[in-house]
C-alpha positions as CSV (number, residue, x, y, z in Angstrom):
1,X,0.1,-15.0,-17.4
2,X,-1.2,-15.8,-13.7
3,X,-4.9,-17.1,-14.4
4,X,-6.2,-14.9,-11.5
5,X,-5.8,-11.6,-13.5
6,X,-8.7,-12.6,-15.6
7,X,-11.0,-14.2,-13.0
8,X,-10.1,-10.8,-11.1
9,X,-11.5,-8.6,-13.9
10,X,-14.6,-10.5,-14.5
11,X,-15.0,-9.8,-10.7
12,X,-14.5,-6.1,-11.5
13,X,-16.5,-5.9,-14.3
14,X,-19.7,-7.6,-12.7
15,X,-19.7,-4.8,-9.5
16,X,-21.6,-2.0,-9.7
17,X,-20.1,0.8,-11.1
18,X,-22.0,3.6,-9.3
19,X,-19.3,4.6,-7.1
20,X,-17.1,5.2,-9.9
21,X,-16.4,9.2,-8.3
22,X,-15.8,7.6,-5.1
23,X,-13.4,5.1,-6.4
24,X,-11.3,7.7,-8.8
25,X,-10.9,10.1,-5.4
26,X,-9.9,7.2,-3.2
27,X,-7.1,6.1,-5.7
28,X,-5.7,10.0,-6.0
29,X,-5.8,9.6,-1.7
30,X,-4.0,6.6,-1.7
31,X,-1.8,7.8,-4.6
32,X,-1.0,11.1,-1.8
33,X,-1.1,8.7,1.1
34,X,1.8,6.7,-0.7
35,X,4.2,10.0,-1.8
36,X,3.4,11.0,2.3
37,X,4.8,7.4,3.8
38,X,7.7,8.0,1.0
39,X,8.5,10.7,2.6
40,X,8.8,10.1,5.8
41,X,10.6,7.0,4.7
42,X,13.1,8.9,3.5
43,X,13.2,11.0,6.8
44,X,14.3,7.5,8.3
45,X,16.6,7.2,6.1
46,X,18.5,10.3,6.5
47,X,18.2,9.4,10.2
48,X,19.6,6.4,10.2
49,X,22.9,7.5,7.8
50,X,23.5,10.3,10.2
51,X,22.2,13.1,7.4
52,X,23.6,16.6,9.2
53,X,20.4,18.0,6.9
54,X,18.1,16.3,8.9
55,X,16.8,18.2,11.7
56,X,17.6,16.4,15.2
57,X,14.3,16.7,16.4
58,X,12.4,14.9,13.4
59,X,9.5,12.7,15.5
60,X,10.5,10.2,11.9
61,X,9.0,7.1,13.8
62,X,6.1,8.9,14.4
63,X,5.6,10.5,10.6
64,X,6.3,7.2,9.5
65,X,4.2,5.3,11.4
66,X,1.2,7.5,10.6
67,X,2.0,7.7,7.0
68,X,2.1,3.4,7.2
69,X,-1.6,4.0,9.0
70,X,-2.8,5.9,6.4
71,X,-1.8,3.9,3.8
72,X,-3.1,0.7,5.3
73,X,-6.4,2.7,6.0
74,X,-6.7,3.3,1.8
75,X,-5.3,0.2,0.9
76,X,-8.0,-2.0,3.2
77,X,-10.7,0.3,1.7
78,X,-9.3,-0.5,-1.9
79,X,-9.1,-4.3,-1.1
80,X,-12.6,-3.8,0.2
81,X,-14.3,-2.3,-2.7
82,X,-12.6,-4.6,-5.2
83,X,-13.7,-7.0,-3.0
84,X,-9.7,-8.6,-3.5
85,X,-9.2,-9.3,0.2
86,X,-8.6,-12.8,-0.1
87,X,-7.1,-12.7,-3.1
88,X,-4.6,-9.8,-1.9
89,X,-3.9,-12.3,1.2
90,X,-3.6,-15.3,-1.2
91,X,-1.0,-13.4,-3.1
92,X,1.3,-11.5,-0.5
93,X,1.3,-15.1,1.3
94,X,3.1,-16.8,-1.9
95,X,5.1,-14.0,-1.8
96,X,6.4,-14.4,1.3
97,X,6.8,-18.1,1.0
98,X,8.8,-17.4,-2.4
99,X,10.9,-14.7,-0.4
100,X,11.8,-17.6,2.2
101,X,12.3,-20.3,-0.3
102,X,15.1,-17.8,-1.4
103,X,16.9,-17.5,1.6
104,X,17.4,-20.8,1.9
């Protein structure tokens, strides 16, 4: 188990936990935010494999690139009241570098 995961929920547990309505309706917004920018994914989807379903006229760059905002926007406040920013970059950077060690 990655060390972190612990040092991560002492972090949690020693925050203030006055917020707590706050935080419980900004995870069911992200939670929408996420099934939204699914959505429109799979609008790009259809687009892209030519789906005769798909309504020509479907802005899907645009749906998708304002459901990827509005996910960032929750995420970022997530990170932000977790106070995991770091740690979030610390993680998605190993990530990537795994991801590239890969492709080799």
């Amino acid at each position: 188990m990655d060390p972190r995961i612990n040092d991560l929920n002492i972090k949690f547990k020693e925050r203030n936990h006055t917020l707590q309505p706050m935080i419980v309706g900004l995870g069911i917004q992200t939670m929408e935010e996420c099934a939204e920018l699914t959505q429109a994914l799979s609008k790009m989807v259809r687009a892209f494999t030519g789906d005769a379903t798909l309504q020509k006229d479907t802005p899907w760059l645009y749906m998708l690139t304002e459901e990827m905002a509005d996910v960032k926007i929750c995420m970022d406040r997530l990170m932000k009241y977790f106070d995991v920013e770091d740690d979030v970059e610390e993680i998605k950077d190993q990530k990537i570098s795994r991801t590239l060690e890969r492709l080799k």
